[in-house]
Every structure is written in C-alpha cells, then in structure tokens.
C-alpha positions in Angstrom: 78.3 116.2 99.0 75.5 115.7 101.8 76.1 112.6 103.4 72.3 110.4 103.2 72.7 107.1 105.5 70.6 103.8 104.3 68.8 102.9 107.6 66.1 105.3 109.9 67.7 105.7 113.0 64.6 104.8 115.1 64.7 101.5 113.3 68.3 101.2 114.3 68.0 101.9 117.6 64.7 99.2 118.2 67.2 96.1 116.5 70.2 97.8 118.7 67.8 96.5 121.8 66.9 93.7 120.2 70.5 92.5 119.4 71.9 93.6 122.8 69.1 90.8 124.2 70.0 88.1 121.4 73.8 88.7 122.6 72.5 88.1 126.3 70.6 85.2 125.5 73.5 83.7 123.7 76.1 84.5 126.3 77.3 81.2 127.7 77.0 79.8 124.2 79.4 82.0 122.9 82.1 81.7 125.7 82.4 78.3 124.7 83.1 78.8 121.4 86.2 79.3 119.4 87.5 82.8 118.8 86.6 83.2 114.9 88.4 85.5 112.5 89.5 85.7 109.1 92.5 84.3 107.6 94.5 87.8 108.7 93.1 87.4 112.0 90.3 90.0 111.5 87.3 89.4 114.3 83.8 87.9 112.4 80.7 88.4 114.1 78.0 85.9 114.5 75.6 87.6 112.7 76.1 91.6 110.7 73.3 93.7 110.6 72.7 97.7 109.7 74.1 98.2 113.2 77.5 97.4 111.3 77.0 100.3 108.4 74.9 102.6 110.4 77.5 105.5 109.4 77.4 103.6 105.6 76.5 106.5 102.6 75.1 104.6 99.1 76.3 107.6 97.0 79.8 108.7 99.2 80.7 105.1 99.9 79.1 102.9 97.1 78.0 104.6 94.5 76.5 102.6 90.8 79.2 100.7 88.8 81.6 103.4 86.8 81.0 106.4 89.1 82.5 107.9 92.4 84.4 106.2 94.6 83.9 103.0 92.2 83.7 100.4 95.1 81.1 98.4 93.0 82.8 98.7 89.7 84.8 100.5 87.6 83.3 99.5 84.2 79.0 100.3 84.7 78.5 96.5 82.7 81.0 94.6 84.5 81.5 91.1 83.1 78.4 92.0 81.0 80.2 93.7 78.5 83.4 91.8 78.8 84.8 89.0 80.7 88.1 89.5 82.7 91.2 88.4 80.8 92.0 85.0 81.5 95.7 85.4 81.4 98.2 82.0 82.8 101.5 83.3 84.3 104.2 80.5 81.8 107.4 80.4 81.3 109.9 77.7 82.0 113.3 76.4 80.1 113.9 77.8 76.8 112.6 80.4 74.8 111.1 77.8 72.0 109.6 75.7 74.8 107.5 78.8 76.5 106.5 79.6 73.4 104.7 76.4 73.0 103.1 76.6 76.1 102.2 80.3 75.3 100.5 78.4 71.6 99.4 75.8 73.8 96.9 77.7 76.3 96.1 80.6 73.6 94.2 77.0 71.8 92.9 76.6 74.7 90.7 79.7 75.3 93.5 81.6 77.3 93.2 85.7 76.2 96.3 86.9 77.2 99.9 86.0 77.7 102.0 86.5 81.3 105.3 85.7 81.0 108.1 84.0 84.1 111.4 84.9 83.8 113.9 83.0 85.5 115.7 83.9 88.7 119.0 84.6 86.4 117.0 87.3 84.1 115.2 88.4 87.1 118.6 90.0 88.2 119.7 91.0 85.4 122.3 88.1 84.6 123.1 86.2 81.1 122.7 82.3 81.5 126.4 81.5 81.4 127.5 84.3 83.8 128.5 82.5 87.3 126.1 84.2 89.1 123.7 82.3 86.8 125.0 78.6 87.5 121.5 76.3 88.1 119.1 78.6 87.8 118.6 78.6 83.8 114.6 77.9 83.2 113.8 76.7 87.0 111.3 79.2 87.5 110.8 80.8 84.3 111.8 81.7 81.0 115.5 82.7 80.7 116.4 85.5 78.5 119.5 86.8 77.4 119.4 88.4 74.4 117.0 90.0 71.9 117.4 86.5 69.7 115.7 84.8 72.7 113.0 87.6 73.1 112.0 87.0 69.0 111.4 83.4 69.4 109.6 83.6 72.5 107.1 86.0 70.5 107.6 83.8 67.6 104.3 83.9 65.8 102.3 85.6 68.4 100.6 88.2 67.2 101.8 91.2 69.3 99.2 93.6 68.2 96.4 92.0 69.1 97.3 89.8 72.4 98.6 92.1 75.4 101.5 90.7 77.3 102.4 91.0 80.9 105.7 90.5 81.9 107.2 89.7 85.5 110.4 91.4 85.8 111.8 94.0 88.4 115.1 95.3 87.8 115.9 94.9 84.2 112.3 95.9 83.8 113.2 98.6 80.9 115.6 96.4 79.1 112.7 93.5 79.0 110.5 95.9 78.1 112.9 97.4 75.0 113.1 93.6 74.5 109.3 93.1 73.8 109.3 96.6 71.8 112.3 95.8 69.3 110.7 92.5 68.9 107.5 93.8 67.4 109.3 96.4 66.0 110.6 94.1 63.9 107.8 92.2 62.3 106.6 95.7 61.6 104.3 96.6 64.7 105.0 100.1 66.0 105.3 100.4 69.6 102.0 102.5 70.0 100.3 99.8 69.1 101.5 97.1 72.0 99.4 96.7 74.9 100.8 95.0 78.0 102.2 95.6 81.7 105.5 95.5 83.0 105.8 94.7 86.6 108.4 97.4 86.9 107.3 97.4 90.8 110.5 98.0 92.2 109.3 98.9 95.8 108.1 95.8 96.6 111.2 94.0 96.0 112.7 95.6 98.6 110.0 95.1 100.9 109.3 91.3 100.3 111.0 89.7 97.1 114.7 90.6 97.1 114.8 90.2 93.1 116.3 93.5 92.9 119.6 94.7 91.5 120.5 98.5 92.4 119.9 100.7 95.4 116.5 102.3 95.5 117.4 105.6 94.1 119.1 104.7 90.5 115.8 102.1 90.5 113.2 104.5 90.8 114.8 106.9 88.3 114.5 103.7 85.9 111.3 103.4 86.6 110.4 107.2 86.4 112.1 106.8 82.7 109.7 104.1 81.8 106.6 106.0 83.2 107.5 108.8 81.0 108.9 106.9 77.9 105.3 104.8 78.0 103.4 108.6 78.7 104.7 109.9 75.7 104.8 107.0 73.1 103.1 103.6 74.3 99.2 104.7 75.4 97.7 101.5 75.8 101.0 100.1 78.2 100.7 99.5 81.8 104.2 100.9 82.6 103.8 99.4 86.5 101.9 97.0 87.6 101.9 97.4 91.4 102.3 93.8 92.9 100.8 93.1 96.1 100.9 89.7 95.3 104.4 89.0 96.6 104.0 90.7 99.6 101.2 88.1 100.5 103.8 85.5 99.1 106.1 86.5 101.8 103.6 86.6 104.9 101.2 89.6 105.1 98.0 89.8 106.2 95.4 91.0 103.7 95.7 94.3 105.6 99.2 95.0 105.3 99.4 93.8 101.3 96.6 96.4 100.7 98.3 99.1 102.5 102.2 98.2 101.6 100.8 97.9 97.5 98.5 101.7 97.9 101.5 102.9 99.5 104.2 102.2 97.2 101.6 102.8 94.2 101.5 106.4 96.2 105.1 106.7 95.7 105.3 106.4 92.4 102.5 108.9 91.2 104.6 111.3 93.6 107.5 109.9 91.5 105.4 111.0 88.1 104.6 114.1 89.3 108.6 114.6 90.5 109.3 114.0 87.0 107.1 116.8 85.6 104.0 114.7 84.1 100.8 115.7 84.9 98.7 113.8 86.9 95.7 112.4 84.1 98.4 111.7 81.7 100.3 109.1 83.1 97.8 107.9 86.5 95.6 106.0 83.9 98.5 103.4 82.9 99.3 102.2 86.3 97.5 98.8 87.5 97.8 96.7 90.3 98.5 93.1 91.2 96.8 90.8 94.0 96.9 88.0 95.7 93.2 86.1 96.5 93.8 83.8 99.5 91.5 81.4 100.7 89.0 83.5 103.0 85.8 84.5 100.7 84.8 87.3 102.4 87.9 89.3 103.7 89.8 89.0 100.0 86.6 90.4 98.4 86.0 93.2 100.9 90.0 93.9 99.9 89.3 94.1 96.7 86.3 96.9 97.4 88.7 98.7 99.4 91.4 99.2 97.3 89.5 100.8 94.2 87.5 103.4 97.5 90.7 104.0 98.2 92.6 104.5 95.3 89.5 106.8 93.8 89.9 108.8 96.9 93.7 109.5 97.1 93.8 110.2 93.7 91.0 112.8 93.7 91.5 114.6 97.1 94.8 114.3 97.8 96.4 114.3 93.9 93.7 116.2 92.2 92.9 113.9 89.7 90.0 115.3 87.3 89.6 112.8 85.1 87.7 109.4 86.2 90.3 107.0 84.6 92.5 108.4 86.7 90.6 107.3 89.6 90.3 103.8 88.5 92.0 100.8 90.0 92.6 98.8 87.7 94.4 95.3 88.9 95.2 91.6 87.8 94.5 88.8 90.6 96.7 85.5 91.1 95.3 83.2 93.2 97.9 82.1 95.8 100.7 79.9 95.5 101.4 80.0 99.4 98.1 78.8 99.9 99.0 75.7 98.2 100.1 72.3 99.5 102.8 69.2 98.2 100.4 67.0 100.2 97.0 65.6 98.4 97.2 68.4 95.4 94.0 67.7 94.2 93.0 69.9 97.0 94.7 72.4 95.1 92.1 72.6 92.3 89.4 73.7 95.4 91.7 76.2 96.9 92.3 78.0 93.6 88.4 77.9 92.8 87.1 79.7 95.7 90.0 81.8 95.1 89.2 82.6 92.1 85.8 83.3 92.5 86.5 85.6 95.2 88.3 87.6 92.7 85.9 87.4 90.0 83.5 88.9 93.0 85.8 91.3 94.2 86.1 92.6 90.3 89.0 91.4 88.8 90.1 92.6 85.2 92.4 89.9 85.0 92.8 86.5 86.4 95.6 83.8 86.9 94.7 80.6 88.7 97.2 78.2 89.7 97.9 74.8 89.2 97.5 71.8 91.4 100.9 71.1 91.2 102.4 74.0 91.2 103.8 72.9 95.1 105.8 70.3 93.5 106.8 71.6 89.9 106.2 73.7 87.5 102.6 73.1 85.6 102.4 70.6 83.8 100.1 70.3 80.6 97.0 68.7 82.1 97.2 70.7 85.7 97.3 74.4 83.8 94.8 72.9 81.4 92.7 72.8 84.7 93.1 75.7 86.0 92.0 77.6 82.9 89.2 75.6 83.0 88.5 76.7 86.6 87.6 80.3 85.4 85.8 79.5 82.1 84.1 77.3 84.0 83.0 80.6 86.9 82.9 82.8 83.6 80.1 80.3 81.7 78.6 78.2 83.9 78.0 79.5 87.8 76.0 83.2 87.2 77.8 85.2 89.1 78.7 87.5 86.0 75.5 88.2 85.2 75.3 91.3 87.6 77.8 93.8 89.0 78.9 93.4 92.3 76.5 90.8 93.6 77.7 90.9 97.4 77.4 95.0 97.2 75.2 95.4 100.4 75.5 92.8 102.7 76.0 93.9 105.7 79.4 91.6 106.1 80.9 92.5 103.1 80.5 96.4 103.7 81.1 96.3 107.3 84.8 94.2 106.2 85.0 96.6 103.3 84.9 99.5 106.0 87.1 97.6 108.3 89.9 96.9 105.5 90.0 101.0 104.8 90.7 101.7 108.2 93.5 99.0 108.6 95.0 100.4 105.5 94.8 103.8 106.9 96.3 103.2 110.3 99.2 102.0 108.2 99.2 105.0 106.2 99.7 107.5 109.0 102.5 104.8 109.9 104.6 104.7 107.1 104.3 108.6 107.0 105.6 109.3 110.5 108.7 106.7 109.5 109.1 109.6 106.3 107.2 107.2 103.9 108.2 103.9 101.9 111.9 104.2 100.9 112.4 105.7 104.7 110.4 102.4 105.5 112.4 100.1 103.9 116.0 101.5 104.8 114.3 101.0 107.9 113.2 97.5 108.1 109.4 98.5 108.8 107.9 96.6 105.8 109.9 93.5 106.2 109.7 93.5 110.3 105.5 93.6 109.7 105.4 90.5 107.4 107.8 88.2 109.1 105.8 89.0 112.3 102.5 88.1 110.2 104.4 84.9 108.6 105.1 83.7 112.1 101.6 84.2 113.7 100.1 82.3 110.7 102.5 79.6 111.0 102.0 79.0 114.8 98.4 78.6 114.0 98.5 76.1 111.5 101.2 73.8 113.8 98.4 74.4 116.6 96.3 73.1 115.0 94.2 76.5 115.3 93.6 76.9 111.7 92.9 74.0 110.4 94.5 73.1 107.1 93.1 70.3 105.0 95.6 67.2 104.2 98.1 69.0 106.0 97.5 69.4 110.0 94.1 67.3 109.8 92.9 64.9 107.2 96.2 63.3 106.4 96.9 60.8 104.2 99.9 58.6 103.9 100.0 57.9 100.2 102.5 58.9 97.4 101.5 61.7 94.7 100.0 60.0 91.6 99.5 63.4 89.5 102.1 63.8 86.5 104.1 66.1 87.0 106.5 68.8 84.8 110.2 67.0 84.2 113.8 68.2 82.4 112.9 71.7 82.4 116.1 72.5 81.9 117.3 70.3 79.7 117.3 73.3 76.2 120.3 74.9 78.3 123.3 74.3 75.7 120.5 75.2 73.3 120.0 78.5 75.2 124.1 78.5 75.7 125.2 78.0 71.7 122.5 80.8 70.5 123.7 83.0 73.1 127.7 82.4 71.9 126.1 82.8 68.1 124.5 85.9 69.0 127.7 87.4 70.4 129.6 86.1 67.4 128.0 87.2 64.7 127.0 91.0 65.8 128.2 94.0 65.7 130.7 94.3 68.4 131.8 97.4 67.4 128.1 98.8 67.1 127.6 97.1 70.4 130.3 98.9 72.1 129.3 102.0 71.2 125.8 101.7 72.0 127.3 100.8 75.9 129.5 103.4 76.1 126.3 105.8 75.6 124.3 103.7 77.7 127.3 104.5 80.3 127.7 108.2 79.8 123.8 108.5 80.1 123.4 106.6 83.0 125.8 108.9 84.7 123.7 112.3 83.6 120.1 112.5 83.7 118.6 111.7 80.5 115.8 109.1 79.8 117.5 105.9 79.5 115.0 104.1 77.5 115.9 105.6 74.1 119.1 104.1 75.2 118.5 100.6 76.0 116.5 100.5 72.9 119.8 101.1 71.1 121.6 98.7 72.8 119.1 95.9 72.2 118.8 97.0 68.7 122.4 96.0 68.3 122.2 92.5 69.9 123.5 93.7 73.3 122.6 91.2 75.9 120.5 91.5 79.3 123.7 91.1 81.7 126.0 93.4 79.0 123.4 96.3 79.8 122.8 95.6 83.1 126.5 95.5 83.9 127.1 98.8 82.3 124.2 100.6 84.9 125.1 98.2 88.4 129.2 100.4 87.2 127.8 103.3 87.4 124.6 102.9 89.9 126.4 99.8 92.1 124.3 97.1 93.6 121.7 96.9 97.0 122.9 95.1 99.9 119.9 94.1 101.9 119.4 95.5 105.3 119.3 92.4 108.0 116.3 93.0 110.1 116.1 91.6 113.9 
C-alpha cells in the first residue's frame, strides 16, 4: 500500500525553524528543570507537534475503527454499540461464600464473573495436602473437587454470563471443572463462553504459580487450544497476562513486549500442533495491567492491537480480520496501590481505569481501596464497580472511538512503544526465543532490574508518591475492612472427606490410571481429565498423577 503522510513537508520544515528557536529561547529554563518521563522512564517533551509523526501514515498506521492495523478500534462502534464488560476479579474462602459475592456484584450491575483461586489450587494441591497448610481461601477461592466447582456456579446461569478464570497450571482440570459443571445442569459445552488464563509462560517469567517444567506445560496448553478449536467456539482458551509481569516490576515496555512475545509462542505452538491459523488465533485474548501514567498506558494499549494485527498478517499469514484482533481484559494495578491513606486508592484506580476505557478495553477490573490491606470488602468492591459505571454513564468519553487518536503525544508514544517492543523482539530472538529466555534468566533479570530502578525513585523522593514519600499522615486506617476469610475451612475439609467417601473409588482409579498412560503418550489430555472429574477425582489426585509422569519445575536462581 502507498504510504500518504498527514502533514506538507514545507509546513514541517517552517514549524521545524520555528521550534528549533522556541527551544533556544527556552534553554536556560529548561536546564533548570527536572528531567520528566513517564512512569517506565520514557522521556516527555515539553510540547509534541507534527515534527513528532512526520513519518505517521492515517491508513498504514491508524486506519478507522474495525479495519487494518486496528490501532483505533477493533469493533467500528466502540462503546457505542456495547460497553466493555465490567467484570470484578472475587474469590476468597469457601466455595458458598464466593458465590455470594459472585450474586452479590451480578445485583449490582457487574456483567461478568472472574474468578481467584487460592495459592493451594493455583498449584495444583487439595486443601488438606501439606503443601496446602495456611493458604486455604487467603487469596482466592479454594477448589478441590468438582463438589466445590458446582456450588461455586450454584445458580449462576452459565449460558448466559462468561466466566474468567485465573489459573495456570491445573488450567485444564479447572477448566474440565467449569465444563462438567454446566454439563450437569444440562448446558453443553459449546455453549459456555469464558477465558482461562492458561498463560503458562508468564509464570515462569514473573509469577512462579507453576507446577511442571515448560515442556509437559505447553503440551497442556496446546491440548486445550485444540480441545476449545474443535468443541468450545465462543472460549478464550488463553488469556495472555501481561498483568503479572507489571505485578512483578516491568516497565510498560517490557510487559508489552514479554506478553506479544509469549502470545507469539503459542500461535507457533497452534500451528506445531497442526491447526490452522484463522481457526484457533481468534480465541486467544490478552490481559493488562493500567498503571498510573495516562498517556504511556494508553499509547500501550494502541500498540499492542498495531502490533498484534501486523505479526499476525505478515509474519503468520492470517486472512481473516478476527484473527488480527487483539482482544484483551485490563486490571487496574494492585502494585500501584498503597496500605497508607487508601482512600487514595479510589483515585488511583479511576485514572486507571479510564486510561483503559481510552486505550479500548473489552473488559475491565478495577480494584479496591483496600485491596493493600485485605481482600475487598463489600462496600470497597461496591466502589470500585461504581468507578466504571460511573466513566461508562456519566463522563462522555464513550461517545466516540478513540478520542485521543491524533494527538500528536499519544501517536508519537504509540510510535515509541512499537519500537521498544521491537528492540525486545530482536532480543529474545537472538537468545532462541522465550522458553530459551526463561531457562535463561533474561525475562526475570529485566524486571528485577526495572523493580529496582522504580523503587530507588520513589525512596528519593524522585517520583513522588502521594501519602507515601510526601503527604504523610500519621493516623490509623478507619476503612472496614474483609475479616475470617478463612474461617469455612473444616467446611471445605468435611465436603472434601464426603466427596472421597461416597464416590466411586473404583471408577476413580480407573479414570487415573488412563489419565497416567495418556500422559505418558501423546494424546489430548482433555477428554481425559474430563473423565476423571466426571468421577469425583479431585484437583491434587489429577495433578499428582501428571507432576509422576511430567515431574515438577525447579526455578532457575538468577544473579
């Protein structure tokens, strides 16, 4: 395609002299000013102007809403035609207490569910193994059975609510979980629509909720892509998390470069597999983090769908347009949040979250005030679904797509972002690309080194951090906040021995053994672990079955 540029060069070059004697003028000013940058440590100008998209094309960078490269928009109506789904990460204790809180915010205008599992289910462990001991329902939901799975979904109407679900390494057994579930009040599983994390790369680079070396987990994950391919269209078998990455330190650079990279990985990983690219591209979406500076997470956001669009049409030869989408749920983020004068919380997570409702979200969780302290309480996640209906209803910005689309900062960042993410490309190649990476230590050397530069600045005092290194109060926290989480454990504990008592042992035997032998060819496990769960087998059962015969990741120490 001919390549049209916005501005008349003669025009450029007559504010080129003008600007060059603006920056003269201003010289001594601006040597005795601070050095500003973005949160990542990106360099902001005083003032952007064409000068800074001189090279920009409208219809090979920009494009309308819904066509080629889709930095504006996937969808040509954005929020016109339909809000972003408002969808609050919960879980916490039992199974019977989420699922109030799941009742709870669906009354309250919430439009989809996103389930926490705790750390115990996140690696694959029952509550009352030893591994297990104080972790039941500290950070999310615990699940140990299929029992537990039915009364979380207890009168939630499967078929008509999509479900995310945060979980890494027992990813497929969650998911088989979720599908007997429905199964059983009669909803087949074409009908369910929903994400599975399933991300399994980024554990390794920044979470460490994994369970078995990388190569058994891929192939897990390679089973679900296909299992969900052929029988589940409207699942999102990954969703691929950038949001931890931030968690652990990034930049904004390196978790949009890290997330492309691993979601690169596993459309290679399709393809590996045999299944063509426009059959299975469509259901992958992505997860980000929205930190607290406007304009950079915004330009991020613009980015990623430019550059998604463009590896999967040049490099994987995508044809159709879905396939070219990037699709992607934001969390605003946690790390930005602070134990000291939480209220400030509620501000954080609204520019946050409108940066993400600029940037094009499809799907939105904002956190709670409180969240530095506990886990949400009632009134705090009450809040903080307000906080978007509130941007959704009330503040305009939905009423047109892409707003920001054309300033000059916002393109010049956007531009700047797709280079960064690109200079990390050509790095993660030349180390032989992510696995390499990680058995390498690259990721998780680039993020502590980001972690520590941020941190120095804030005890510095050279990012200024409000209630924290300036503005500091000496009172006590008067919020209410989320107690006795834990207290349904024995609860959890005597369904869990009832469960075991009163199945099928024999059935559930048999259904491991095959679990076993198939592990150790190279079938599709997922038809598998659907048996299994069928017959009451619990979360650490199967998992212990696949860490015999795929053994467990021991984490490389980087220096």
């Amino acid at each position: 395609m001919e390549s049209h540029h916005l501005f008349d060069e003669k025009e450029l070059e007559e504010l080129d002299r003008q600007a060059s004697v603006a920056d003269g003028a201003l010289k001594d000013a601006a040597e005795r000013l601070p050095r500003f940058t973005t949160v990542s440590g990106m360099s902001v100008k005083r003032v952007y102007t064409p000068l800074d998209v001189r090279k920009l094309s409208y219809l090979n960078d920009l494009g309308l809403p819904n066509t080629y490269p889709f930095t504006r928009a996937i969808h040509p109506t954005g929020y016109r035609g339909r809000l972003w789904t408002m969808r609050m990460f919960s879980g916490f204790g039992t199974a019977e207490e989420t699922n109030a809180r799941f009742r709870y915010l669906l009354s309250h205008g919430e439009t989809g569910l996103s389930t926490a599992f705790d750390y115990a289910t996140l690696v694959g462990y029952d509550t009352d193994a030893k591994e297990a001991r104080g972790e039941f329902g500290k950070c999310g939901v615990a699940i140990s059975s299929l029992r537990d799975m039915e009364i979380l979904f207890d009168g939630i109407p499967q078929d008509r609510v999509t479900t995310s679900m945060t979980i890494n390494g027992p990813a497929a057994i969650i998911w088989a979980m979720y599908i007997v579930t429905a199964e059983k009040k009669g909803i087949p599983m074409a009908k369910l629509g929903g994400t599975i994390q399933n991300d399994i790369l980024k554990e390794y680079i920044a979470q460490a909720s994994y369970i078995y070396p990388p190569e058994p987990s891929l192939r897990l994950v390679a089973d679900t892509i296909e299992f969900g391919t052929k029988y589940m269209p409207l699942w999102n078998t990954i969703s691929i998390s950038g949001y931890h990455i931030r968690e652990a330190g990034a930049t904004a650079q390196q978790e949009l470069a890290f997330t492309l990279a691993d979601g690169f990985t596993y459309v290679e990983l399709g393809l590996k597999r045999g299944l063509d690219v426009d059959d299975f591209v469509p259901r992958l979406s992505f997860f980000f983090n929205c930190h607290n500076d406007f304009f950079e997470e915004i330009a991020k956001f613009r980015a990623a769908r430019r550059i998604w669009a463009r590896e999967m049409k040049e490099r994987f030869k995508a044809k159709k347009d879905r396939s070219c989408w990037m699709r992607f749920h934001t969390q605003t983020a946690g790390c930005s949040l602070t134990e000291q004068q939480p209220e400030n919380n509620i501000v954080r997570t609204t520019i946050q979250a409108l940066a993400a409702v600029l940037g094009g979200t499809q799907s939105l969780h904002t956190n709670s005030m409180d969240e530095a302290m506990a886990l949400p309480s009632e009134k705090a996640v009450r809040i903080a679904l307000r906080t978007q209906q509130i941007i959704a209803h009330e503040s305009g910005v939905t009423n047109s797509v892409d707003p920001l689309g054309g300033s000059f900062m916002v393109e010049s960042l956007t531009n700047e972002m797709e280079h960064a993410a690109r200079e990390y490309f050509r790095k993660i190649d030349a180390l032989g690309g992510v696995v390499a990476g990680i058995d390498k230590g690259f990721f998780q050397r680039e993020i502590a080194q980001a972690a520590y530069r941020y941190q120095q600045e804030i005890e510095s005092k050279e990012r200024v951090m409000v209630g924290v290194n300036e503005y500091v109060l000496d009172e006590p926290v008067e919020i209410p906040l989320l107690t006795d989480v834990a207290k349904g454990q024995q609860r959890h504990l005597d369904r869990l021995n009832q469960v075991r008592r009163e199945r099928d042992n024999r059935e559930v035997t048999r259904r491991l053994n095959e679990l076993h032998d198939a592990a150790k060819g190279d079938a599709n496990l997922m038809p598998y672990i659907l048996d299994a769960v069928r017959a009451y087998a619990t979360l650490g059962e199967m998992c212990g079955v696949l860490r015999g015969v795929f053994g467990e990741h021991t984490e490389l120490l980087v220096a």
